[in-house]
PDB file with one MODEL, atoms N, CA, C and O in Angstrom:
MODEL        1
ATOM      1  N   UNK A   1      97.244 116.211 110.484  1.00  0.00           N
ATOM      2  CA  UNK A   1      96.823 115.573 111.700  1.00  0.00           C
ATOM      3  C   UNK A   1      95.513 114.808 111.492  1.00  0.00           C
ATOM      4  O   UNK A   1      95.353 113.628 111.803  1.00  0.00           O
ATOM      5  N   UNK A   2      94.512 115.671 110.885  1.00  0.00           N
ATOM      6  CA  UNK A   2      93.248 114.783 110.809  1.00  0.00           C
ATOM      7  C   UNK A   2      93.192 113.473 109.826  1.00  0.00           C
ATOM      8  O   UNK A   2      92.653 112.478 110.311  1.00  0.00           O
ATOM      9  N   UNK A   3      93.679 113.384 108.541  1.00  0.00           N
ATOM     10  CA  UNK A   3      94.086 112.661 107.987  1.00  0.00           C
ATOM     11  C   UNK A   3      94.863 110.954 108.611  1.00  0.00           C
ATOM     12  O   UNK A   3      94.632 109.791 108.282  1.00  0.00           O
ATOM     13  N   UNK A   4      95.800 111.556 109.590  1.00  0.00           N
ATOM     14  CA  UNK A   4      96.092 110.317 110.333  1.00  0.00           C
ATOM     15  C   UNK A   4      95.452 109.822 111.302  1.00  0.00           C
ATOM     16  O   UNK A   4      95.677 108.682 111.706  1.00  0.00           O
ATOM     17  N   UNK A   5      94.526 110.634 111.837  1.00  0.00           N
ATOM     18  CA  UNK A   5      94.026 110.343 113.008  1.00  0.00           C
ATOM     19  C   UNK A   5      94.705 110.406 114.468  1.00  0.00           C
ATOM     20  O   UNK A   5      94.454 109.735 115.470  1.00  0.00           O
ATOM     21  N   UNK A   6      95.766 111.562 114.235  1.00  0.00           N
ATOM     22  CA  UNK A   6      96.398 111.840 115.294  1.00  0.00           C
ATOM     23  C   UNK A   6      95.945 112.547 115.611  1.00  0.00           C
ATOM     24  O   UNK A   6      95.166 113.299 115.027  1.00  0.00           O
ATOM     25  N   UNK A   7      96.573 112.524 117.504  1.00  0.00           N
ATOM     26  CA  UNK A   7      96.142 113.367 118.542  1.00  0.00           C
ATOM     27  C   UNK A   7      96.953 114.764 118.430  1.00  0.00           C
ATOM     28  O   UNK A   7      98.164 114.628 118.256  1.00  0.00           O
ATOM     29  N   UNK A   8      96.473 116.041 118.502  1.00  0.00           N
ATOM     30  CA  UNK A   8      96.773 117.102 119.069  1.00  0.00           C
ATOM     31  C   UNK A   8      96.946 117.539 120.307  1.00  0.00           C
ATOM     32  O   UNK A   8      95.966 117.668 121.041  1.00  0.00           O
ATOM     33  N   UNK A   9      97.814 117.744 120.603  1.00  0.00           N
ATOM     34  CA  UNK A   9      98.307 118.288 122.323  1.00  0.00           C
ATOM     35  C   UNK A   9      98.037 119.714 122.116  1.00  0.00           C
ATOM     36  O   UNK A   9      98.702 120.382 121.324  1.00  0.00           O
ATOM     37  N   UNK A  10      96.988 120.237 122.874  1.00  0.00           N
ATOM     38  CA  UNK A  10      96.448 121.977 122.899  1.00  0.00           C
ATOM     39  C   UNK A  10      97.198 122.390 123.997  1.00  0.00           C
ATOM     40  O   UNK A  10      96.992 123.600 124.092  1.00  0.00           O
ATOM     41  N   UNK A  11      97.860 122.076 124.764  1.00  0.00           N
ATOM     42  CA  UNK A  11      98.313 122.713 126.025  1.00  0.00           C
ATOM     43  C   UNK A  11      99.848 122.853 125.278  1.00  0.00           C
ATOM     44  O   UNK A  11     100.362 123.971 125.242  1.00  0.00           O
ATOM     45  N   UNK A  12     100.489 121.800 124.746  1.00  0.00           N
ATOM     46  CA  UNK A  12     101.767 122.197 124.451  1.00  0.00           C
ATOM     47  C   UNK A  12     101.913 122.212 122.497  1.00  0.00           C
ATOM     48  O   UNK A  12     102.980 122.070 121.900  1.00  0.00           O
ATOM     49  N   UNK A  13     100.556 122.417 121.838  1.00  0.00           N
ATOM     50  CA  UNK A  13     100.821 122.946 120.704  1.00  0.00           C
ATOM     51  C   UNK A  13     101.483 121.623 119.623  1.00  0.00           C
ATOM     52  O   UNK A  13     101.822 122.090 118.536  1.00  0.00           O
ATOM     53  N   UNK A  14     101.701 120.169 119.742  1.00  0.00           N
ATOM     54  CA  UNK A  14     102.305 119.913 118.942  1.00  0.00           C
ATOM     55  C   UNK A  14     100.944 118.329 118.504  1.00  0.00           C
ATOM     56  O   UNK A  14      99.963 117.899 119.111  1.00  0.00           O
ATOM     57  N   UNK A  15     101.522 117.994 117.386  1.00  0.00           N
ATOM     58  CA  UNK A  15     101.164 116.727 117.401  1.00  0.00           C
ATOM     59  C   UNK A  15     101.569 115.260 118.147  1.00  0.00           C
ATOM     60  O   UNK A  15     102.752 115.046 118.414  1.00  0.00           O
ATOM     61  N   UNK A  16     100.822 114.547 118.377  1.00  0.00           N
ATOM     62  CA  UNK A  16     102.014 113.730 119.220  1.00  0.00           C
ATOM     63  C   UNK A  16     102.220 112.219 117.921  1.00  0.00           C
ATOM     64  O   UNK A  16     101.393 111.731 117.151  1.00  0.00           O
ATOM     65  N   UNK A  17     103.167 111.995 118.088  1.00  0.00           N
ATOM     66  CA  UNK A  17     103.417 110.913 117.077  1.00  0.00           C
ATOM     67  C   UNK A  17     102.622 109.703 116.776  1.00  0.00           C
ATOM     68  O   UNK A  17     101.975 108.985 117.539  1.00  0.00           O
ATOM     69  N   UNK A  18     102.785 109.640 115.661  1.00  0.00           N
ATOM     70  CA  UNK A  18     102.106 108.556 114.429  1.00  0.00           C
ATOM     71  C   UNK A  18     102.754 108.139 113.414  1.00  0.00           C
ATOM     72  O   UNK A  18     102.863 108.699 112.323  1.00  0.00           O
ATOM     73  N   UNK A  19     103.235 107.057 113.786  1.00  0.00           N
ATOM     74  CA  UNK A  19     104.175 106.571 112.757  1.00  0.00           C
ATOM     75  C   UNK A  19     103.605 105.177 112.224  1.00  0.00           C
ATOM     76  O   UNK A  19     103.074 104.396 113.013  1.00  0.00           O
ATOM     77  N   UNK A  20     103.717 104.913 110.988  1.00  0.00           N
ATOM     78  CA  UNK A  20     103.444 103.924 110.146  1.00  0.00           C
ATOM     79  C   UNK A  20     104.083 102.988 109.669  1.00  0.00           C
ATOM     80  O   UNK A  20     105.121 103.585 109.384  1.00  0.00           O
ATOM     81  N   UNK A  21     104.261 101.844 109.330  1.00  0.00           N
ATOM     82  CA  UNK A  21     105.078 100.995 108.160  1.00  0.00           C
ATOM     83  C   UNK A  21     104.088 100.439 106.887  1.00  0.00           C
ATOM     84  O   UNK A  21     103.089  99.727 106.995  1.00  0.00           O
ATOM     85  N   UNK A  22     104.513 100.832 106.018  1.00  0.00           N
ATOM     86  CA  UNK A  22     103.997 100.792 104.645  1.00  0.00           C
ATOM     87  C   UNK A  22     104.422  99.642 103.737  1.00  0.00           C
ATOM     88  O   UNK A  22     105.585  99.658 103.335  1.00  0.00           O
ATOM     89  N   UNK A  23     103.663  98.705 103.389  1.00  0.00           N
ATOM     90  CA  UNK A  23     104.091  98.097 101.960  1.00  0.00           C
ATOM     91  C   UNK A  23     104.497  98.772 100.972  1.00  0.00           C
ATOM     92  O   UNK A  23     104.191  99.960 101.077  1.00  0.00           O
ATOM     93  N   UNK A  24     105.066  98.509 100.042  1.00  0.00           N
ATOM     94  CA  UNK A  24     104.887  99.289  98.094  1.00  0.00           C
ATOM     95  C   UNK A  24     104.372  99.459  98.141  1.00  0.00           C
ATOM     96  O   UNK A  24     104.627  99.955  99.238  1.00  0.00           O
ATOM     97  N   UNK A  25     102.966  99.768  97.966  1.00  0.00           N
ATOM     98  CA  UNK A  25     101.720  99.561  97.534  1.00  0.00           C
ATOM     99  C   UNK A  25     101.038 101.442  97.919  1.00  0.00           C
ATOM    100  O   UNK A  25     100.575 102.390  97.284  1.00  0.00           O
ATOM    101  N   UNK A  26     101.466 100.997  99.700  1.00  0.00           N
ATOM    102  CA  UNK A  26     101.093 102.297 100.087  1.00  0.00           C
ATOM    103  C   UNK A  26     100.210 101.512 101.792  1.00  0.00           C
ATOM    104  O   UNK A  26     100.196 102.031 102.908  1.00  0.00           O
ATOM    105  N   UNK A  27      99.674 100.351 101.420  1.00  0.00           N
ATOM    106  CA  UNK A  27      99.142  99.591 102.479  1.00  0.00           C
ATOM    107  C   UNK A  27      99.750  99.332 103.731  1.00  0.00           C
ATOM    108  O   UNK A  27     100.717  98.612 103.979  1.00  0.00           O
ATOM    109  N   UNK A  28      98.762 100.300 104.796  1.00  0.00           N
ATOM    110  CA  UNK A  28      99.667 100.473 106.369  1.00  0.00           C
ATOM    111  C   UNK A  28      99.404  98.978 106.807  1.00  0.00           C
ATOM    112  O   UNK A  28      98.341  98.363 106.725  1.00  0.00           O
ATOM    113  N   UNK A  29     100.851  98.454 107.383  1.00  0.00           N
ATOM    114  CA  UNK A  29     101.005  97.018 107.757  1.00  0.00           C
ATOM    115  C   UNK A  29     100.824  97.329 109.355  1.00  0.00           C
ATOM    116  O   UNK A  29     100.137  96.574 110.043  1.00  0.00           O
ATOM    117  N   UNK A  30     101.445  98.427 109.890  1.00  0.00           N
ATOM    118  CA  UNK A  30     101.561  98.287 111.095  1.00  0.00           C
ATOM    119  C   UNK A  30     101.486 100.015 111.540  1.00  0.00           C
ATOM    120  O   UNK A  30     102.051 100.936 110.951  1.00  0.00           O
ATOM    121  N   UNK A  31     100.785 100.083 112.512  1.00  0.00           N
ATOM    122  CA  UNK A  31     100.862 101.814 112.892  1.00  0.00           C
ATOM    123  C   UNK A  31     101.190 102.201 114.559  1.00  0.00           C
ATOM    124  O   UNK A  31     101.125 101.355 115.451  1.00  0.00           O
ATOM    125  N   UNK A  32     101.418 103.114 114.702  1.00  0.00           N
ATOM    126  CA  UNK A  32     101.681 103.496 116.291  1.00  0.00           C
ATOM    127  C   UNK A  32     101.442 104.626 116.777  1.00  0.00           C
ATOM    128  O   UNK A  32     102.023 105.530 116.178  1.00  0.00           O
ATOM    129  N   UNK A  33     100.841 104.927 117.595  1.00  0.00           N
ATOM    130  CA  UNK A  33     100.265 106.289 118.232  1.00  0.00           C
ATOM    131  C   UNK A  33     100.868 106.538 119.370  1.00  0.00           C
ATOM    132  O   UNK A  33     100.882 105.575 120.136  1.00  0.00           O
ATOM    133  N   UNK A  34     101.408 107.570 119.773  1.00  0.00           N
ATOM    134  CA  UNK A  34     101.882 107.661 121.276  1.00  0.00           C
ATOM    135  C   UNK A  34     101.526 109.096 121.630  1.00  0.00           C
ATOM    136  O   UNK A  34     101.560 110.024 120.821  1.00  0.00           O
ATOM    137  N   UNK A  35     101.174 109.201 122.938  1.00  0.00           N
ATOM    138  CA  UNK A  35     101.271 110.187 123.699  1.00  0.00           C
ATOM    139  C   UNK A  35     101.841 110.354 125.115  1.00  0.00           C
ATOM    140  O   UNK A  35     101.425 110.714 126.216  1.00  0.00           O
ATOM    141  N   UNK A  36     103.143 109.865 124.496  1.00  0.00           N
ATOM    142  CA  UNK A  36     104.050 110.140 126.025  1.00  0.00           C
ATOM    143  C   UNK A  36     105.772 110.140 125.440  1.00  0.00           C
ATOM    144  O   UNK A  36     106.051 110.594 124.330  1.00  0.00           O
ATOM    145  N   UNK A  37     106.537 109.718 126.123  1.00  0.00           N
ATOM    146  CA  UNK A  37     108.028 109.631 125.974  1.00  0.00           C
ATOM    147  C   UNK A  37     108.069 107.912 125.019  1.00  0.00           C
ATOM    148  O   UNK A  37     108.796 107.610 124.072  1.00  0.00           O
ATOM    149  N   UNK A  38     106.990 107.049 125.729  1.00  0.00           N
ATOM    150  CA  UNK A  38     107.428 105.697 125.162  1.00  0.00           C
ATOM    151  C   UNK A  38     106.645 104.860 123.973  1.00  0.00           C
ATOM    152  O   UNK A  38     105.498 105.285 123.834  1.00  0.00           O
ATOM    153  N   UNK A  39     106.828 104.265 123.484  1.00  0.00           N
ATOM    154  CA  UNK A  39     105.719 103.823 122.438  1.00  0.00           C
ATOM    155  C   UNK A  39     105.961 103.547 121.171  1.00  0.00           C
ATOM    156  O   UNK A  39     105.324 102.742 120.492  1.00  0.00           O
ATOM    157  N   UNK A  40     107.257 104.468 120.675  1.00  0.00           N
ATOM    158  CA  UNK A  40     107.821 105.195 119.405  1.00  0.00           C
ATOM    159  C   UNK A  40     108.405 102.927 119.039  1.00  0.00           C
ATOM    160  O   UNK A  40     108.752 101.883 119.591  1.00  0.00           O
ATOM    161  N   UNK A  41     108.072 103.599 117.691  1.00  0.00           N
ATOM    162  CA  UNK A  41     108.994 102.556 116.805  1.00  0.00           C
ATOM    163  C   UNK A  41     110.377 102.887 116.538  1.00  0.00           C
ATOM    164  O   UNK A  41     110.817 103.953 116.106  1.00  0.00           O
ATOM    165  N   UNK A  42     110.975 101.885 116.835  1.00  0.00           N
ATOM    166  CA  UNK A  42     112.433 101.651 117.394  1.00  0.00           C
ATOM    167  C   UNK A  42     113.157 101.419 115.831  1.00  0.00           C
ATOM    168  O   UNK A  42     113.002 100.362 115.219  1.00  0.00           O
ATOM    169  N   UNK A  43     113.809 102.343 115.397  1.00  0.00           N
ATOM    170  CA  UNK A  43     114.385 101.815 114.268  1.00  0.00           C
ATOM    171  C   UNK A  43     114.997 100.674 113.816  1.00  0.00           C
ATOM    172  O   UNK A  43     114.979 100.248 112.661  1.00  0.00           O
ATOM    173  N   UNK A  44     115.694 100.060 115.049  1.00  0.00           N
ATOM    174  CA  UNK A  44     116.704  98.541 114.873  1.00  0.00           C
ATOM    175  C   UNK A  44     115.317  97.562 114.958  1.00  0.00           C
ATOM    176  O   UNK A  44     115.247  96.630 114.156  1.00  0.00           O
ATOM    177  N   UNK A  45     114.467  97.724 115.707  1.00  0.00           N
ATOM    178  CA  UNK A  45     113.374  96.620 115.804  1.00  0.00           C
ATOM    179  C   UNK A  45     112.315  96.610 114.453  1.00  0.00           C
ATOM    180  O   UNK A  45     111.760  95.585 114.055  1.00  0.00           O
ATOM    181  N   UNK A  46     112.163  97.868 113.877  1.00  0.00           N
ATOM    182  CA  UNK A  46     111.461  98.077 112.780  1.00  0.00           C
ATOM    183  C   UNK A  46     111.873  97.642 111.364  1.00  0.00           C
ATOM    184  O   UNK A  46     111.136  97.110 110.534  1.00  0.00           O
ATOM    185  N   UNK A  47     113.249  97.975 111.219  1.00  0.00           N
ATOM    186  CA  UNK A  47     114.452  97.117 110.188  1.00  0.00           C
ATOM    187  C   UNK A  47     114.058  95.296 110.280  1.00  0.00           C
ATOM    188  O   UNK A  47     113.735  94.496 109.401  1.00  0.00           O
ATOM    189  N   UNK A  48     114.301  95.123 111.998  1.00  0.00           N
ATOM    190  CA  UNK A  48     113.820  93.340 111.934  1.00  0.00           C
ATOM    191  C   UNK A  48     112.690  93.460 111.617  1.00  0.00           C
ATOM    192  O   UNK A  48     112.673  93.281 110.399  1.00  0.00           O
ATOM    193  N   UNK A  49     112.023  93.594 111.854  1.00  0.00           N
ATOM    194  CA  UNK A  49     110.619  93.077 111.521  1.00  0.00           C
ATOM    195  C   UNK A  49     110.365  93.218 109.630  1.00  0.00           C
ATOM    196  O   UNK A  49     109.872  92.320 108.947  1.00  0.00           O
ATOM    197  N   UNK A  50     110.926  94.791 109.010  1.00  0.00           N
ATOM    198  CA  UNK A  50     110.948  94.627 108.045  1.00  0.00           C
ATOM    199  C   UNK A  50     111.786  93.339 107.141  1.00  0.00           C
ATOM    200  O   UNK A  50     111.298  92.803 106.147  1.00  0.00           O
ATOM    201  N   UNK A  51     112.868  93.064 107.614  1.00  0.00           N
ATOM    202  CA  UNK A  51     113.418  91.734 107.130  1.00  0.00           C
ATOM    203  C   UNK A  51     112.511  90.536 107.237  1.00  0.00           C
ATOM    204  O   UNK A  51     112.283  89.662 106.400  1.00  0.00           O
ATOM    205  N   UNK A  52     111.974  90.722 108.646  1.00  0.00           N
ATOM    206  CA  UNK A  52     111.033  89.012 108.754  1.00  0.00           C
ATOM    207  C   UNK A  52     109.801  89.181 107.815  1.00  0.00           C
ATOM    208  O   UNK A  52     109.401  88.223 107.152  1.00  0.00           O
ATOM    209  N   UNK A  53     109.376  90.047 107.777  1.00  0.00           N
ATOM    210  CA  UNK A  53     108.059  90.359 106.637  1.00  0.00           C
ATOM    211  C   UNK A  53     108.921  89.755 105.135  1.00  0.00           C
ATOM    212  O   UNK A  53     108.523  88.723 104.594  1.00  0.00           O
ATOM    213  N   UNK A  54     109.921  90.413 104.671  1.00  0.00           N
ATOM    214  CA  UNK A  54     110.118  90.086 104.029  1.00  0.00           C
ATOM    215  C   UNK A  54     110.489  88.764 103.350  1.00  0.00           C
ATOM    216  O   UNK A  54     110.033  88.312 102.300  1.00  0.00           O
ATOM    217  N   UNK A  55     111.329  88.286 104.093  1.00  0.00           N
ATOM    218  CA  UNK A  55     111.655  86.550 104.469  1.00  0.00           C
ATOM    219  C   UNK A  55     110.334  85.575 104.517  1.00  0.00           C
ATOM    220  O   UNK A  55     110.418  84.444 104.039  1.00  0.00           O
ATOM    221  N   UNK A  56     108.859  86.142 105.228  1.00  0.00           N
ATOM    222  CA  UNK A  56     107.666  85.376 104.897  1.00  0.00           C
ATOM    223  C   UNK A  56     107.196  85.518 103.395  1.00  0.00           C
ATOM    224  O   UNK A  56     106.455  84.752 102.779  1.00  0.00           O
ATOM    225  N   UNK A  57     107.677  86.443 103.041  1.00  0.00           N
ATOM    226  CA  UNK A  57     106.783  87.079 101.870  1.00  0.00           C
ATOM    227  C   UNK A  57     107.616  85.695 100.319  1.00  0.00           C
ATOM    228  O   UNK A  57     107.166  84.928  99.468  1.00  0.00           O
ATOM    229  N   UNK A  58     109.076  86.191 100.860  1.00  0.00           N
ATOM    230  CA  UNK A  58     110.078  84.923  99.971  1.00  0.00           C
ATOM    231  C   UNK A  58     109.485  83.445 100.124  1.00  0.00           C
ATOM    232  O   UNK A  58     109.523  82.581  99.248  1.00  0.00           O
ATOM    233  N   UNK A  59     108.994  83.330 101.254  1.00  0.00           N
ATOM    234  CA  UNK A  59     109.019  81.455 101.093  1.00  0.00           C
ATOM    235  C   UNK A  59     107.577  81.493 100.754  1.00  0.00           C
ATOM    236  O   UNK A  59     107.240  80.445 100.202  1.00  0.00           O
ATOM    237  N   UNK A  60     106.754  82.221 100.875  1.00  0.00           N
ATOM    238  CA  UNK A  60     105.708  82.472 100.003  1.00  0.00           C
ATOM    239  C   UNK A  60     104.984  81.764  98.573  1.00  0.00           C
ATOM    240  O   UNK A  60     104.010  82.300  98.045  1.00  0.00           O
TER     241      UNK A  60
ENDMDL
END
C-alpha cells in the first residue's frame, strides 16, 4: 500500500484500488486511484488506448 501511494479503508479493512499502465521499461504512463464503485480502468478502453500508444509510438 505505501509503496503505491494507496489509500487504506480502516472502517472496512481493505485497500481501495490503484491500478497502473506500464511501459517495458517499468515507466507508469498512466495511473488511477479510486475510492468508490467508479473510476476503475475499463479493460476494453485500456486495450484501446494501449493500441493508440502504440500506433503513435510506430509512426514515430
Amino acid at each position: 500500500m505505501e509503496p503505491l501511494d494507496s489509500w487504506y479503508q480502516e472502517e472496512r479493512e481493505f485497500i481501495q484500488p490503484s491500478e497502473f499502465l506500464l511501459d517495458p521499461t517499468g515507466k507508469v504512463l498512466y495511473s488511477s486511484y479510486s475510492d468508490g464503485p467508479i473510476g476503475r480502468m475499463d479493460p476494453n478502453e485500456t486495450y484501446s488506448l494501449v493500441q493508440y500508444l502504440n500506433e503513435l509510438k510506430a509512426k514515430a
